[in-house]
N, C-alpha and C positions, 0 to 999 in steps of 0.2 A: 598813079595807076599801077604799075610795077611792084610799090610796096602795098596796094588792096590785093593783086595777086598774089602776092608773097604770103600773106597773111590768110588768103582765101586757103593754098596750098597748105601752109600749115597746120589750119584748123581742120582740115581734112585729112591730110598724116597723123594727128593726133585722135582723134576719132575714131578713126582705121584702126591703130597702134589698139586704143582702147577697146575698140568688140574686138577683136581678133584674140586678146589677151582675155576676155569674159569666156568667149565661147571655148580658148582651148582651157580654162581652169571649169567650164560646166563639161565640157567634155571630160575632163581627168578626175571630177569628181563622181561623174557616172559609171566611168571604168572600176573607180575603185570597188562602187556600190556591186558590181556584177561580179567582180573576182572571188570568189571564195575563202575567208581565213579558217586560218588552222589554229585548232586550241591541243592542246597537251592535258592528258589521262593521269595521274599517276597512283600509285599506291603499293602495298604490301600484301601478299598472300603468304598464307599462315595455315597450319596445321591445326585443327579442331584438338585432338588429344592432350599435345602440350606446347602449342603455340611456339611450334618452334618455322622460322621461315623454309618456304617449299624454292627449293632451287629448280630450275626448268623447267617451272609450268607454264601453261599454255596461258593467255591471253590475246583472243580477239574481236575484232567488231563482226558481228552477226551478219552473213549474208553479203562479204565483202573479201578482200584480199588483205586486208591489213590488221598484223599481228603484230605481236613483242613476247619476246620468253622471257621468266623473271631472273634477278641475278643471283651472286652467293646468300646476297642480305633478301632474296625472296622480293625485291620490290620491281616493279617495272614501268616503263613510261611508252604510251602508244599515242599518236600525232593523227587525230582526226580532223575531217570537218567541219567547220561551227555550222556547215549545211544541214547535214544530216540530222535528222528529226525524226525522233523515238528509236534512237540509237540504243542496239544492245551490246554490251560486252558479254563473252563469253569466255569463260575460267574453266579449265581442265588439267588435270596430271595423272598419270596411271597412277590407279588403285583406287582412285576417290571420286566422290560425285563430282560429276559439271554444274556450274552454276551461271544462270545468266541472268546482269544484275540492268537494270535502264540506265543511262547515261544521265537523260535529264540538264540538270544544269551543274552535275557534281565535277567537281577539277580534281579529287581524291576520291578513288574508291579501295578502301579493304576490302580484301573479302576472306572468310577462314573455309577452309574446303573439310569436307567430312571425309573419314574411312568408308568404302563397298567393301566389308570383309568377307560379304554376303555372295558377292558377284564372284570373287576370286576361285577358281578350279584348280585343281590340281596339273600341275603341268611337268613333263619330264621332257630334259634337254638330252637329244641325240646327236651323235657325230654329226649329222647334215641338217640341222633345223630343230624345232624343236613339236610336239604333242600333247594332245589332253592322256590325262595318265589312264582313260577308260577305252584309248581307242589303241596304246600297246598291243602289239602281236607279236608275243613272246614272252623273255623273261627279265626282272629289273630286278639289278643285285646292286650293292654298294659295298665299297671297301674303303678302310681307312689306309691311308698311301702313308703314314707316318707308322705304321706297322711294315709296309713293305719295304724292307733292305737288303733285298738279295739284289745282288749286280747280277747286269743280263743284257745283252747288244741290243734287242729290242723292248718294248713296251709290254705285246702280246707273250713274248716268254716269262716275263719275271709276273704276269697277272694268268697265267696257265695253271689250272689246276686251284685258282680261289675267288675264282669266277665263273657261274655258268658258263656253258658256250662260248669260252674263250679257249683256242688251240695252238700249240707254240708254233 
């Protein structure tokens, strides 16, 4: 009697042992299914002209917080979602068009950015900021400083008299 109990107990420890072990490996394969993986972007941005790599351009996903700037060698790598569906990159660097290319299923994207030489305006840097060269009020001289060697305690005395509006 003693050993039909024994054996009753057992087969029921074993049992136990066995769903308990099923349910937490269906449980831990569900978790996984829910969690989100990360895939990696990577690629090269290039100069249209002459292909040469663009150092600090912009690179990011559309409509989100996540960027990457490219390095000396122009390439970069951004750490996305495998969630996100109809994911865009978007590619920018002062001077050149933006381009924004679909993710899709690519793990490399090149992409070559064109010159705006169209967009670019004239611009004049002032002591405190800088302006479009049409909205100046006043006058805009330039000097060559590898002509100027006269010694002088200030900056404004030795550029006095070869510069508009400059007074020692």
């Amino acid at each position: 009697m003693k050993q039909h109990l024994f054996h009753t107990k057992l087969i029921w420890l074993c049992l136990f042992t066995l769903l308990n072990g099923i349910s937490i490996q269906t449980y831990a394969a569900e978790d996984n299914q829910q969690s989100p993986k990360k895939r990696t972007v990577t690629g090269t941005i290039t100069s249209e002209g002459d292909n040469m790599p663009i150092i600090g351009a912009n690179v990011w996903l559309k409509n989100s917080s996540t960027g990457a700037i490219t390095n000396l060698d122009g390439k970069y790598s951004i750490t996305i979602d495998n969630s996100v569906v109809g994911g865009v990159l978007v590619f920018s660097y002062i001077g050149m068009s933006t381009q924004e290319i679909a993710i899709e299923n690519q793990n490399v994207i090149n992409v070559t950015l064109k010159y705006e030489t169209e967009k670019i305006d004239e611009v004049v840097v002032i002591g405190y900021g800088h302006q479009k060269k049409a909205s100046v009020i006043g006058s805009i001289s330039t000097i060559d400083m590898a002509g100027v060697k006269v010694p002088g305690s200030s900056i404004s005395s030795v550029l006095a008299g070869q510069l508009a509006g400059v007074v020692a």
